[in-house]
C-alpha positions in Angstrom: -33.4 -53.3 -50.0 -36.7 -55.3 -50.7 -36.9 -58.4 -50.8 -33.8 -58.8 -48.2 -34.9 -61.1 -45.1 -34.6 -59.6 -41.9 -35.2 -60.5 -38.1 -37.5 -58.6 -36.2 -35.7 -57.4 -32.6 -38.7 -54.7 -31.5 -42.3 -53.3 -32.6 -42.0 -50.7 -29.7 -42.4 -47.9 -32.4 -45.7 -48.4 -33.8 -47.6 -50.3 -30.7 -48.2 -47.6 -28.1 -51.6 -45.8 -29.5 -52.9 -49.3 -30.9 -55.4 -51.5 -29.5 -54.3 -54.2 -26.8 -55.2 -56.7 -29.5 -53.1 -55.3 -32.3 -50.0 -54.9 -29.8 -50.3 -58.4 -28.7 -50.6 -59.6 -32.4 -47.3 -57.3 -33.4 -45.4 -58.2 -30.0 -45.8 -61.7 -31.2 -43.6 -61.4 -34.7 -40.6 -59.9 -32.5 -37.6 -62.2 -33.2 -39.7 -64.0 -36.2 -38.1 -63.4 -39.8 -40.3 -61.3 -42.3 -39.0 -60.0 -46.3 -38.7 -56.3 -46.5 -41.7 -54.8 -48.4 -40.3 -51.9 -48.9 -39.0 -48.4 -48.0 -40.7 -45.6 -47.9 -39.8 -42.1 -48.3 -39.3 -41.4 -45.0 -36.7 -44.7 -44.1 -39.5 -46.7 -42.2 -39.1 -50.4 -43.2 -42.2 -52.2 -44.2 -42.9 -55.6 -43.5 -46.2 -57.9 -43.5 -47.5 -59.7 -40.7 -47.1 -63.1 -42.9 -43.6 -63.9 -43.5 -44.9 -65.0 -47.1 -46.5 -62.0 -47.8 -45.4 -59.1 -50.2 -47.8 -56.3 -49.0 -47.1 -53.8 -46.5 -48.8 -54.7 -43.3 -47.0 -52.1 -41.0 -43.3 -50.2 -40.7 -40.3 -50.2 -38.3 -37.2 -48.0 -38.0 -34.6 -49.5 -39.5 -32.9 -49.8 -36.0 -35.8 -52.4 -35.1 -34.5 -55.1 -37.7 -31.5 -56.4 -38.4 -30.6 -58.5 -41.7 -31.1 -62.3 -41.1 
């Protein structure tokens, strides 16, 4: 649901073809707490890389959060 706080427990999904840089910046909000953007049609959960943020920076499997 969006808006609903959840803990971040892996990025391992979207890091492997992106830039050292990028997979450094999105190893670094594992166990951080982000707000769910939203879903998307195909169940990938999208968060933002600021835990203030409402836009969607990047998406997860739902099996990659958990509820906070």
């Amino acid at each position: 649901m969006p808006g609903v706080q959840v803990v971040v427990l892996s990025v391992r999904s979207c890091v492997a073809e992106l830039p050292i840089e990028d997979q450094i910046r999105l190893e670094g909000i594992v166990g951080q707490t982000r707000r769910v953007v939203r879903f998307d049609e195909f169940g990938f959960v999208w968060l933002s890389f600021l835990s203030d943020e409402t836009r969607g920076d990047f998406c997860l499997y739902p099996y990659e959060v958990r509820v906070a």
